[in-house]
C-alpha positions in Angstrom: 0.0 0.0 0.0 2.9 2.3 0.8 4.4 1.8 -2.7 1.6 2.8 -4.3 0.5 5.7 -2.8 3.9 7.1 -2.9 3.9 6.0 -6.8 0.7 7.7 -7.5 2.1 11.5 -8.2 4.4 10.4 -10.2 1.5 7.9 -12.4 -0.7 11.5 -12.0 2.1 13.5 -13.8 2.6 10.7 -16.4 -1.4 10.4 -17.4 -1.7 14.3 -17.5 1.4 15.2 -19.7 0.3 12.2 -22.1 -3.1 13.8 -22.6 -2.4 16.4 -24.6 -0.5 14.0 -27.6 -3.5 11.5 -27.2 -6.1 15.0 -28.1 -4.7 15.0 -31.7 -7.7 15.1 -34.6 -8.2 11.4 -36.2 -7.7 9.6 -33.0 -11.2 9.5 -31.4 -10.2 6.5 -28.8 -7.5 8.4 -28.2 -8.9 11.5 -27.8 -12.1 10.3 -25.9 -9.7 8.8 -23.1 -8.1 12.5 -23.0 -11.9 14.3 -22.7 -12.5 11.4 -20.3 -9.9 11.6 -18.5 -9.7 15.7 -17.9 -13.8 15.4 -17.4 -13.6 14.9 -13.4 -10.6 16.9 -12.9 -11.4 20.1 -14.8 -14.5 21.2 -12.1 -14.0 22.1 -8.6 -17.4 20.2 -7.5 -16.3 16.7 -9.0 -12.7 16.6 -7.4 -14.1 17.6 -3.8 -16.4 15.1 -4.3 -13.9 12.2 -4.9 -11.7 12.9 -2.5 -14.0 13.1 0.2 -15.2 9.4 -0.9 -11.3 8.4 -0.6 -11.5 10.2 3.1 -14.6 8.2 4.1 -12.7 4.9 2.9 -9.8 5.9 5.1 -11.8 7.2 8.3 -13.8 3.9 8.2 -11.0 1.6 7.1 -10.4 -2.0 6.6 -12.8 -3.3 3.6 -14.2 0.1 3.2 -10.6 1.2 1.8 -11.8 -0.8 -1.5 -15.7 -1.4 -1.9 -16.0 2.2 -0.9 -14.4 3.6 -3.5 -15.7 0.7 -6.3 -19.1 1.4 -5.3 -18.7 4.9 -6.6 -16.8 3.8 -9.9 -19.7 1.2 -10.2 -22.6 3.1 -10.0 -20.6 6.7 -11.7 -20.2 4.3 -15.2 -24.1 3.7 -14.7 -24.8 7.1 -14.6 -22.3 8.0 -17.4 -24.0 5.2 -19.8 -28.0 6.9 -18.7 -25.7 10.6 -19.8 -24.2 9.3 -22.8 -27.4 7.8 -23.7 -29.7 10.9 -23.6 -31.9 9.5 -20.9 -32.9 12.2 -18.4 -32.4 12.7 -15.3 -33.3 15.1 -12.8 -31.5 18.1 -10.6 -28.0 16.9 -11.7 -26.2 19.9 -10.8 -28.2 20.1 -7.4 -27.0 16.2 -6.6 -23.5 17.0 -7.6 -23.7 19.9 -5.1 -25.2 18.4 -2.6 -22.8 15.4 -3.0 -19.9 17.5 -1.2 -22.1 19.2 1.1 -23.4 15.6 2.2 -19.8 13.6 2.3 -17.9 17.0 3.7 -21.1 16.6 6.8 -20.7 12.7 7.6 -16.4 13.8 7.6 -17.0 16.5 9.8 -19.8 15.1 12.1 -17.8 12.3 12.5 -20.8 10.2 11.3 -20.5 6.1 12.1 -21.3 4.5 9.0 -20.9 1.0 8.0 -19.2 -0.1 5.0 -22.6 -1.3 3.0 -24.4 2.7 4.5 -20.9 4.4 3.0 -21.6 2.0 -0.4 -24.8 3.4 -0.8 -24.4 6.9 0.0 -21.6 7.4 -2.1 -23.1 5.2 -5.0 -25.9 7.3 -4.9 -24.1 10.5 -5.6 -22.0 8.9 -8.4 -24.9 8.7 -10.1 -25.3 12.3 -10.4 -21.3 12.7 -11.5 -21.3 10.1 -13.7 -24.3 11.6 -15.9 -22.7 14.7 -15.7 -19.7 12.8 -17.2 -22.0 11.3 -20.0 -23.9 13.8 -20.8 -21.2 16.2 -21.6 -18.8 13.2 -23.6 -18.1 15.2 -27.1 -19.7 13.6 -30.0 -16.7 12.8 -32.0 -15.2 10.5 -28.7 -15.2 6.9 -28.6 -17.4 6.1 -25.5 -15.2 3.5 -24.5 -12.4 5.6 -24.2 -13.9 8.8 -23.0 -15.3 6.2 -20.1 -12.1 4.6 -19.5 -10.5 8.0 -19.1 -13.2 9.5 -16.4 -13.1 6.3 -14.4 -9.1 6.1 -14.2 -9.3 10.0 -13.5 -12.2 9.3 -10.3 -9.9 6.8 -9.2 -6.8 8.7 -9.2 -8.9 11.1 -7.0 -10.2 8.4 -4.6 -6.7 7.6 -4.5 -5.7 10.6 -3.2 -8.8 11.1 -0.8 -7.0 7.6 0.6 -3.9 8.8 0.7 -4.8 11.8 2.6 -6.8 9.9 5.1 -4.8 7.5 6.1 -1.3 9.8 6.4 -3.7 11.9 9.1 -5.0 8.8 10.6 -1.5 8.2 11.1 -0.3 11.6 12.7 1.0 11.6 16.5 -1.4 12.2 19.1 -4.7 11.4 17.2 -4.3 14.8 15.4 -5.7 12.9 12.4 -9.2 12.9 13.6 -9.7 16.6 14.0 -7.5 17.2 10.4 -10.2 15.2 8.9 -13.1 16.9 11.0 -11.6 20.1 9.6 -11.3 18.8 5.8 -15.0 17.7 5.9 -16.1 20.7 7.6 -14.1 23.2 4.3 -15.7 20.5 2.1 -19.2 21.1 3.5 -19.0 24.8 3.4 -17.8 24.8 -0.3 -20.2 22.4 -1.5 -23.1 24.9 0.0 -21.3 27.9 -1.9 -21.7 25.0 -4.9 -25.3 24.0 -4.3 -26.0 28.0 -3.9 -24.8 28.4 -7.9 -27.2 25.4 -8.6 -29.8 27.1 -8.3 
């Protein structure tokens, strides 16, 4: 586990400066795992979002480190196929919102949730991310590709979420807790400023 969270900025700065070669005109697989790919990253509402599901996994722990996360990649490729596919759904922009206001509150309350609770809430948001994803795939991208790249790009940011929440779980005199108290409480804030431009 410690190799690869210590690998993971270098694998970050190796995906990001191979985007912009894969972009080129003529390569839509290519070029959809770029769009993909730069998707989640590109808006401040979708990285808070998965990186407070990576903090969750870490405050709970144990199995939660992995289904956790999965659940959210599970049920975000749902929602990007219902996006992609032109099927509607509503208040997207209000779910995504209220997705960091919701996950930055169970952080900062400290909120005892059991693995399958913390699979459902977070798959239930995903939904919400992943249409947004979809729905906004240009039309000249391979879905494949341009799904490929927004799932590897979510998990790169539940990665992080991870590795953020279990190096303060791991901080002398249980100075973790209240650094992820702290975290969720910024993330709550931010995702009402969010859910205030949703409307």
């Amino acid at each position: 586990m410690k190799f690869a969270f210590r690998s993971l900025p270098a694998l970050a700065a190796a995906l990001t400066a191979a985007t912009p070669a894969l972009a080129h005109p003529g390569h839509d697989g290519a070029g959809g795992l770029a769009h993909g790919f730069l998707h989640p990253v590109s808006g401040l509402d979708h990285v808070l979002a998965m990186v407070a599901v990576g903090l969750i996994a870490a405050r709970i722990g144990g199995r939660a480190i992995v289904l956790v996360p999965l659940a959210f990649l599970g049920m975000m490729a749902v929602g990007g196929a219902l996006g992609a596919a032109g099927l509607g759904l509503p208040f997207v922009e209000v779910g995504i919102a209220l997705s960091v206001v919701v996950l930055g509150a169970v952080l900062a309350l400290r909120t005892a949730l059991p693995v399958a609770g913390a699979m459902a809430l977070v798959g239930a948001f995903a939904l919400f991310h992943g249409y947004a994803h979809g729905a906004e795939m240009p039309g000249s991208a391979s879905g494949l590709a341009y799904g490929l790249g927004f799932v590897a790009a979510t998990a790169l940011l539940h990665a992080l979420g991870l590795g953020l929440g279990l190096g303060a779980g791991r901080l002398n005199l249980g100075a973790g807790r209240p650094a992820l108290r702290v975290a969720g409480a910024g993330l709550a804030a931010a995702g009402l400023g969010l859910l205030a431009g949703a409307f």
